[in-house]
C-alpha positions as CSV (number, residue, x, y, z in Angstrom):
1,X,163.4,58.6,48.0
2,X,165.0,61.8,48.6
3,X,167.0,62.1,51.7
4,X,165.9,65.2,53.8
5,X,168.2,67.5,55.3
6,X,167.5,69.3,58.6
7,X,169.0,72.6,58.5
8,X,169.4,74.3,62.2
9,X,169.9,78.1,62.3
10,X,170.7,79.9,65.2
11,X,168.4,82.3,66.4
12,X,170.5,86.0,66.8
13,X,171.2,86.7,70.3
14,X,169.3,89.8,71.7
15,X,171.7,93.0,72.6
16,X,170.9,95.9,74.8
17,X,172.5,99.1,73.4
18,X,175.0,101.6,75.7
19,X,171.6,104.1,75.5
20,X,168.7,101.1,76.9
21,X,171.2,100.3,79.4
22,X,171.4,104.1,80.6
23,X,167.6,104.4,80.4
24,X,167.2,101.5,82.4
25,X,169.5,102.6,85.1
26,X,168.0,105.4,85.3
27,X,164.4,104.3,85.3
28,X,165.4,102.4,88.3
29,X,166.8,105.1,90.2
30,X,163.7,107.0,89.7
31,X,161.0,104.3,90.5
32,X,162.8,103.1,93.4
33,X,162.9,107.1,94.4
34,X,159.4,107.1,94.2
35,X,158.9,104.4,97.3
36,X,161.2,105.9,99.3
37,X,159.9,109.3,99.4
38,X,156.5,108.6,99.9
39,X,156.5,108.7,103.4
40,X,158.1,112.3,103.0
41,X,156.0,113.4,100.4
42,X,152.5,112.7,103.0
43,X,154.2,113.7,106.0
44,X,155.1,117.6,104.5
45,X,151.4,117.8,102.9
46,X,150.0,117.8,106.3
47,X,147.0,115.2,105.5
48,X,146.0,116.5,102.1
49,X,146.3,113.6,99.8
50,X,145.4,115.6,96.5
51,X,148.3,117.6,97.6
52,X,150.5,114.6,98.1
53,X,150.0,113.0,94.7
54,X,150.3,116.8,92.9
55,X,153.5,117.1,94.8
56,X,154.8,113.3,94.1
């Protein structure tokens, strides 16, 4: 019988890029934006929720 060799690859590590990274930063900073000015955002459209989410 044939002996049977087990060959064992590595699979290639995953890599953000300088760009992704920059997106992702700044897709943070924008959705955390979001939740912190909602309060504002209601408070200056004096009730008027349509307002509010054109506005947001």
């Amino acid at each position: 019988m044939a002996e049977e060799q087990m060959v064992v690859t590595s699979n290639p590590k995953k890599k953000i890029g300088f760009f992704a990274a920059i997106l992702v930063v700044i897709g943070s900073t924008i959705g955390v934006g979001i939740f912190l000015r909602a309060k504002s955002v209601l408070e200056n459209s004096a009730g008027n929720i349509a307002l509010a989410i054109a506005v947001w």
